[in-house]
C-alpha positions, 0 to 999 in steps of 0.5 A: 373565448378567454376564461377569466383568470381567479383574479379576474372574478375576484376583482371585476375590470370596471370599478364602480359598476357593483355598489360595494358594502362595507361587508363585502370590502373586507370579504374582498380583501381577505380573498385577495389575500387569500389569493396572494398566499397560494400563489407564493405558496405555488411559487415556493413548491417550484422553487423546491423543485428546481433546486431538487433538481439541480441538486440531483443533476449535480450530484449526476454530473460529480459522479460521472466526473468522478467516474471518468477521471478515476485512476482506474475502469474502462475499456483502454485501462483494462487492455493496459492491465491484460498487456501487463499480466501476459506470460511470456514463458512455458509454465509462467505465472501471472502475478500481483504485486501489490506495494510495487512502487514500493523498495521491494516490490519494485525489485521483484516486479522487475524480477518477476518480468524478466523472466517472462512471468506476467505483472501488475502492480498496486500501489497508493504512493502514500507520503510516508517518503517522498512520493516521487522516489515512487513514482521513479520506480513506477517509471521504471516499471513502465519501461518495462511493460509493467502496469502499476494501477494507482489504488488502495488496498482497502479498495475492495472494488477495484480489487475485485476488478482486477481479478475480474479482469485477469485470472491471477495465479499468485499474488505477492502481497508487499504493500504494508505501513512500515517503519518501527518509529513512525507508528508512534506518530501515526498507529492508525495508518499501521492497522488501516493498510496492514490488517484491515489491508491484508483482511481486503486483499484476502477476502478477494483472494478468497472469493476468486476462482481460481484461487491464487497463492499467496505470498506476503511481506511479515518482518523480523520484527515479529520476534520482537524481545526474543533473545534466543539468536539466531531466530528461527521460525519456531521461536515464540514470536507473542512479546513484540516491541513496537505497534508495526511488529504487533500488526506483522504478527496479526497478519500471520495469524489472519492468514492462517485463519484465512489458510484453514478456513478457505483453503489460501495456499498461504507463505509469510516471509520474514525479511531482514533488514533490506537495504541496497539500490532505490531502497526506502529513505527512512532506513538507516544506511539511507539517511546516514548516506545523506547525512554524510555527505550533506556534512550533517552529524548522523545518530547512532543508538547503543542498547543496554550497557553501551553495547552496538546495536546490529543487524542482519543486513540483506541485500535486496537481490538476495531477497528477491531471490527469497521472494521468488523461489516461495512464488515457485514453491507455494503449491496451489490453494484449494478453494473455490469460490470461497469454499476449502476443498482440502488442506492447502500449504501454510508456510512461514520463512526467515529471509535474511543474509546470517551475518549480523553486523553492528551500526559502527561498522555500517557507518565504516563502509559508508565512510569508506565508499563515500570519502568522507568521515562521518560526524557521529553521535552516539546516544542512548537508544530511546524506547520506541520499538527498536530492538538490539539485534536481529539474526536469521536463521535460513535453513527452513528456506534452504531446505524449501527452495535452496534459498542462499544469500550471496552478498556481504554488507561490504559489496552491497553498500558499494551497490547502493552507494553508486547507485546514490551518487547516481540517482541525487547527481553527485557527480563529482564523486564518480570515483567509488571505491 
């Protein structure tokens, strides 16, 4: 038997068969408005609930796309990484290179796997410079069985994941904001990757077990204003020059702080201008090499009574060298789980070549390699963090692990010059010097 719908009761089928009063007419109306009402009513809650569910179905499907098409996580990605870390010698380490696409980073990585130790990269190949000098180096690093993983420092998860993955036992901390001048444009990019990046990076360091040793890129900038020469490491380093500088120095005080607190075996290591092959575009010898040959005037800045600036030039091989031997010599942290167990070594190094040469006569051996004179144009330095001078003094790094620079401006200019003609296809000027 049909039950009768509400509408069907209100509203009888055969018109006419009850006498209507003019009472129940408007009784009749308001009920089929009454009637008409609840079922939009109903309407609307289904309404709500569709798009609730929709809404919720979507955001289901963003995070699984989301999920599988990150740079990093599953099964394939983490065999990728253990291949990458494996060790090939007797008493070999496994390393994490952090800024591995990076100037540095990609030199010791390359370093570190050819004598048999294991490596994985992190970089976030920012567009500081142009990425794709990056991503070359990546390739590079590729064809070499090195895993770079796409991330950012800040990324504490993946971190986290990484460690889960492969118990490292040192990490070589490069990655960082660098440039003296550009902190002036963008001073929120300084503190996000070097302190609020360091602070991540320790934070996982800390929590694993085992803890590794830590090495990390500080710079000679931190002595900033110091005119004592040449710098040593226990020259005050409280008067920096430029934002960069001021967020290296940070960095050696978190660390320490991170070194006494939980016992992270912990070495800072002050470079001195790095130059030489895939090196950084926005470094002097790098732009006045471009210029040069693009017959574009270069600028050479003169500090205080129209006096040369110089610098301690180090080519990158002998930092290489640096970086290793305080890999080799950083001993062990001695925490675990986040808990200090005993003093563990805090060390902080100069790594530079000892023989500062002035801008002019960089320009010189350029002039010399290339072929070509260079339009220079000598102006007044501006005050934006540059300082006038830089002078290593090596011996702490000597005494550590006999750290000894080996490459004068003139022989790694030529390096890196072949290395430029090469790599931008200048080859009509194959015949160096």
């Amino acid at each position: 038997m049909k039950m009768p719908s509400l509408e069907d009761e209100l509203f009888p089928s055969t018109p006419g068969k009850f006498k209507i009063e003019r009472g129940h007419n408007m009784n009749r109306q308001f009920h089929r408005c009454f009637a008409s009402t609840s079922t939009m009513f109903l309407w609307a809650l289904f309404l709500i609930a569709l798009t609730a569910s929709y809404l919720s179905f979507q955001s289901f499907v963003d995070s699984g796309s989301r999920y599988f098409t990150a740079s990093w996580g599953g099964i394939q990605w983490e065999k990728q990484v253990r291949n990458s870390a494996q060790i090939h010698r007797s008493g070999g380490m496994s390393v994490l290179v952090t800024g591995a696409a990076g100037f540095v980073g990609s030199h010791v990585s390359l370093a570190l796997k050819k004598r048999g130790d294991g490596v994985v990269g992190l970089d976030n190949f920012n567009n500081y410079y142009d990425p794709s000098l990056k991503k070359a180096r990546k390739s590079l690093l590729s064809s070499h069985g090195i895993l770079v993983v796409e991330g950012d420092l800040n990324d504490a998860k993946l971190l986290a994941k990484l460690f889960d993955v492969v118990a490292f036992t040192h990490v070589m901390h490069l990655a960082a904001q660098a440039g003296v001048r550009y902190a002036m444009e963008n001073p929120s990019s300084y503190v996000h990757s070097n302190i609020a990046g360091l602070v991540t990076l320790l934070e996982v360091c800390k929590s694993a077990n085992p803890q590794p040793s830590i090495v990390w890129a500080s710079s000679s900038s931190v002595y900033g204003l110091n005119e004592k020469v040449p710098f040593s490491e226990l020259d005050q380093t409280d008067r920096p020059a430029s934002l960069y500088a001021a967020t290296k120095k940070a960095g050696e005080e978190i660390t320490h702080t991170y070194n006494h607190i939980y016992g992270l075996s912990i070495t800072g290591l002050r470079f001195f201008t790095v130059y030489g092959p895939w090196g950084r575009p926005d470094m002097a010898y790098f732009s006045f090499t471009r210029n040069i040959l693009q017959g574009k005037p270069i600028t050479i800045y003169r500090g205080k009574n129209r006096s040369d600036l110089a610098r301690d030039f180090t080519y990158i091989d002998d930092i290489v060298k640096g970086c290793l031997g305080s890999l080799d010599t950083s001993g062990k942290s001695t925490g675990t789980g986040g808990k200090k167990r005993g003093p563990a070594p805090y060390r902080i190094f100069n790594l530079g070549n000892t023989s500062p040469v002035n801008v002019p006569e960089l320009v010189n051996i350029l002039e010399r390699h290339l072929k070509v004179k260079a339009k220079r144009n000598i102006v007044q330095m501006p005050g934006n963090g540059d300082v006038p001078f830089t002078h290593a003094n090596i011996s702490a790094a000597q005494r550590a692990f006999g750290y000894k620079p080996t490459t004068d401006l003139q022989t790694g200019l030529k390096k890196f010059v072949r290395w430029y003609l090469s790599y931008y296809g200048y080859n009509n000027r194959k015949n160096v010097q």
